[in-house]
C-alpha positions, 0 to 999 in steps of 0.5 A: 476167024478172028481171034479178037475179043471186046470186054468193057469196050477194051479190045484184045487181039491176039496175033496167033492159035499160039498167043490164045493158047498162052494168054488163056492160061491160068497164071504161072511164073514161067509163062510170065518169065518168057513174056508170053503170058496175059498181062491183066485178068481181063486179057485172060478172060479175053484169051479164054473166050476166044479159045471157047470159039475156036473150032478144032479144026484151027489146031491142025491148020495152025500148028504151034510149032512147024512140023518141018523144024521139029520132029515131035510135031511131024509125030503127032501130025502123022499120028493123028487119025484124019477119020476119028476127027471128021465128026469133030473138026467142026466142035469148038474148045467150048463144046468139048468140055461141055462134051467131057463134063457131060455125065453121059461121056465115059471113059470109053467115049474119050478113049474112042474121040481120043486118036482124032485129039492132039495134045494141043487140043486137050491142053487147050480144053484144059485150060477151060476147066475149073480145078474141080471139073480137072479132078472130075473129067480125070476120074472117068478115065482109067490107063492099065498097064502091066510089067512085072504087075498090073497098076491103073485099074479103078480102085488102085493108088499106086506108090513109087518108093524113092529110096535115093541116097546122097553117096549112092550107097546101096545098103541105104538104099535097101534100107530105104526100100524096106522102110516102104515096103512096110507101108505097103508102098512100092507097087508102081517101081521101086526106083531110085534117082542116082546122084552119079550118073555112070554105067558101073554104078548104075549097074550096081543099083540095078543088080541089087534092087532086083536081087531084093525083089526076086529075095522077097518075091515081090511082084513090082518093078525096078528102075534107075533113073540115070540118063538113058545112054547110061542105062544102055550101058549098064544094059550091055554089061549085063545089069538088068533093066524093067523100066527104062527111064527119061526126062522128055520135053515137049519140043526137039530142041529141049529134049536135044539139051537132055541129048535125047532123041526120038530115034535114041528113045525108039531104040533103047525101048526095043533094046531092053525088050529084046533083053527081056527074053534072056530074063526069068520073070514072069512078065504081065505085059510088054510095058517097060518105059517110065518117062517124067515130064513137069511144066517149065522143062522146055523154058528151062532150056530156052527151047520152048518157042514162045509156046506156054508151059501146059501146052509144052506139057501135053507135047512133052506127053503126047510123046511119051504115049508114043513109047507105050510106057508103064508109067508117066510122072509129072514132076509138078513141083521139082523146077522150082519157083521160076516157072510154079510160084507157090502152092496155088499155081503148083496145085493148078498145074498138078491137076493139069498135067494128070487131066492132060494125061488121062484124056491122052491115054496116060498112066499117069502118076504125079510127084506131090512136090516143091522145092525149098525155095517155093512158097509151099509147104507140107499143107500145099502138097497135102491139099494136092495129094487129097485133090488128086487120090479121088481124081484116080491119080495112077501113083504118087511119090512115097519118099521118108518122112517126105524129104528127099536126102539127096534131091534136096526137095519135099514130095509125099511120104510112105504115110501120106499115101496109106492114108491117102488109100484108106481116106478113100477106100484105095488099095495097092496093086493087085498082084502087090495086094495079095503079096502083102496080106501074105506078108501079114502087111495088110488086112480088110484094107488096112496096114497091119504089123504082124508081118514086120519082123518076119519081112526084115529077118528075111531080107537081112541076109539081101543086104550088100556086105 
C-alpha cells in the first residue's frame, strides 16, 4: 500500500506507518517542537485519509519501534492476541470508528475486540474522532477495579485528594485531606506527591495517612508518590503501601531516564502484594498499582524515536494495563507549554488520553491541569472537566481552591468536582458513599454539613503532635 494522497492536484507522500501516524494528528506543540508534525492543514487532512485506508493489519508488520531495541514493544507484541484479530486484520482505521461509534457497538463488544488491538491502533483510530465522538465512544466503556473500595462502576466520578504540602509537613497534609474529606472528595486515593524524595519521609507520610484512614474508617486508599525505589524502602522499613505508584513512558529508553524498568515494575507490584497478607484491611481486590502518564513525557527525555505525543501515550498505557493497576491518570496539563500549547490542544489531548485508555481497558482518570505558563485558565480546565464527567472519566483531581502549593500548577478543586456530580446525577464510590451519608456528609445526592463538626472533633486527636 502506498501511503500517498492527492488534494488540490498537491501530492503528499508519507515515508512510513510512523510518519501517517504523527501528520494525522491533531496540532500540538510538542509534535512540532521534534519536527515530526504536519507542516500545513492540507498535509493533515492528507495524513488523515491515508490512516482511514490502512488496514490493521500494517500495524503489526510495521511497527513503529522495533521490538528487538526495546522492550515494551517485545511486550505488546507477545501480548497481542493473533486469534482475537483474525476477523480484523482486514478492517481499516476508518471502519473502526465507524464500528466504535456504531450505537450497536457496546462496551462488551470492545472489551471482546480489545486482546486483537494494539496501542497504535487505538491511537490511530483516535486520531479519526471528533472530540464529541472522543467523549461518546469513552462513555460505552466502564473499568472497575477494587482495593480498599470499589471505583469505575457506571454512576461514579471519583476524586483524588492531593493534600501536598511544600515542607512535607504532615499536619498540612492532614489538614489538607480533611478539607476534602468534607466535599466528599477522596474516594479514588488520598495521595500526596512529596517534595522530598526519601524512604524516612516517605514512610512518615505513609504511616500517617493510613493512621487517618483507619481513625476514621474510611474505605478509600493511600499512596505516596515518591519514585518507586524509594517506595520500596519505605515498604522494607515496615511503612505501609496500598498503591504503588510510577510515572511510566511510552518507549524504554524514556522511562530508563525515570530509572525504571519493566523487571523493576513487575517487582515491587508482587512485593507490596506479598506485604498485603501481613496487613489488617479488608482488602476488595488485588489491585495496588497507580501509574501517571501525560503527552510529551518521552520527547521530554529526547526518547520519543520521532514517534508522535498520542501514539507514545497509548504505549505509555498499554504498559500500565500490563501491571493491572487500580488507577490510571493522565497528567494532561502538568509538562507544560512545550508540548500542549494552550486550552485547546490541553482539551483535545485530555479526551484523547481518557478514550485511549478506556477502549484499552484503563481505569482512567484525568489531572484537569495547566501549568502557570500555558495559555490557560480555570474556564479551560472547567470546559474540560464538563467534557469529560459525561464521557464517565473514572476520577479527577480534587486540589484546594485548585492551586497545588507545592507543584506550582492549577488542577481542579474539591468544589469543581461536587459540582461536577451533582450537574450530572454522579455519586462517590459506593463503599465511600455509604461512609459519608453515615457521616452526615451527604444526602439524596448531595453534600450536606450536619456531619462536619463531628468528623473534625474525631479526627482532631489524628493529628501529628
Amino acid at each position: 500500500m502506498e501511503l500517498a494522497c492527492t488534494i488540490r492536484s498537491t501530492r503528499h507522500v508519507f515515508r512510513d506507518l510512523r510518519d501517517v501516524l504523527a501528520k494525522a494528528g491533531e496540532e500540538k506543540s510538542g509534535d512540532q517542537l521534534a519536527g515530526i508534525a504536519a507542516a500545513t492543514e492540507a498535509e493533515r487532512v492528507a495524513a488523515k485519509m491515508v490512516l482511514a485506508d490502512m488496514p490493521l493489519s500494517r500495524f503489526i508488520d510495521d511497527p513503529v519501534i522495533d521490538p528487538s531495541s526495546d522492550e515494551l514493544s517485545a511486550l505488546f507484541a507477545n501480548r497481542h492476541d493473533p486469534l482475537a484479530f483474525t476477523t480484523m486484520k482486514s478492517t481499516t482505521v476508518g471502519e473502526l470508528r465507524e464500528w466504535l461509534l456504531d450505537d450497536a457497538t457496546d462496551g462488551e463488544a470492545i472489551a471482546r475486540a480489545r486482546p486483537g488491538l494494539t496501542a497504535e491502533m487505538i491511537a490511530g483510530v483516535v486520531k479519526l474522532m471528533a472530540n464529541k465522538e472522543l467523549v461518546f465512544v469513552a462513555s460505552k466503556i466502564r473499568i472497575v477495579t477494587r482495593c480498599r473500595n470499589t471505583m469505575g462502576e457506571r454512576g461514579v466520578l471519583g476524586v483524588r485528594i492531593q493534600p501536598n504540602h511544600p515542607s512535607d509537613d504532615l499536619g498540612g497534609m492532614i489538614a489538607s485531606t480533611l478539607d476534602g474529606l468534607l466535599f466528599g472528595s477522596g474516594d479514588a486515593v488520598i495521595g500526596v506527591n512529596p517534595a522530598t524524595d526519601n524512604a524516612g519521609k516517605t514512610g512518615e507520610i505513609l504511616r500517617g495517612l493510613d493512621r487517618l484512614i483507619a481513625g476514621l474508617e474510611i474505605p478509600t486508599q493511600h499512596c505516596c508518590l515518591s519514585h518507586i525505589t524509594t517506595q520500596l524502602a519505605a515498604l522494607e522499613q515496615g511503612a505501609p503501601i496500598d498503591l504503588l505508584f510510577q510515572s511510566v513512558a511510552g518507549t524504554q529508553a524514556a522511562n530508563a531516564s525515570f530509572g525504571i524498568n519493566l523487571a523493576l515494575l513487575r517487582e515491587g507490584r508482587e512485593r507490596v502484594l506479598e506485604a498485603r497478607a501481613g496487613r489488617d484491611v479488608a482488602w476488595k481486590g488485588a489491585q495496588c498499582t497507580y501509574f501517571e502518564t501525560g503527552q510529551g513525557s518521552a520527547l521530554s527525555a529526547g526518547a520519543h524515536h520521532g514517534v508522535d505525543q498520542l501514539t507514545l501515550e497509548a504505549r505509555a498505557q498499554a504498559l500500565a494495563r500490563s501491571l493491572d493497576p487500580f488507577l490510571v491518570n493522565s497528567v494532561v496539563g502538568f509538562i507544560g507549554p512545550e508540548y500542549l500549547a494552550d486550552e485547546r490542544q490541553i482539551i483535545r489531548a485530555g479526551l484523547e488520553d481518557h478514550c485511549v485508555g478506556k477502549l484499552l481497558g484503563l481505569p482512567m482518570g484525568v489531572d484537569i491541569c495547566h501549568t502557570n505558563h500555558a495559555r490557560a485558565d480555570q474556564n479551560s480546565l472547567d470546559n474540560l472537566l464538563l467534557l469529560l464527567a459525561p464521557a464517565g472519566v473514572n476520577f479527577v483531581m480534587g486540589v484546594p481552591c485548585g492551586d497545588d502549593v507545592m507543584l506550582n500548577y492549577q488542577s481542579t478543586s474539591h468544589h469543581d468536582a461536587a459540582l461536577a456530580r451533582q450537574l450530572f446525577g454522579l455519586l462517590p464510590a459506593p463503599e465511600f458513599l455509604g461512609w459519608l451519608e453515615a457521616r452526615g456528609l451527604f444526602r439524596d445526592g448531595r453534600l450536606i454539613e450536619s456531619g462536619r463538626k463531628s468528623l473534625l472533633a474525631r479526627a482532631g486527636g489524628l493529628l501529628p503532635g
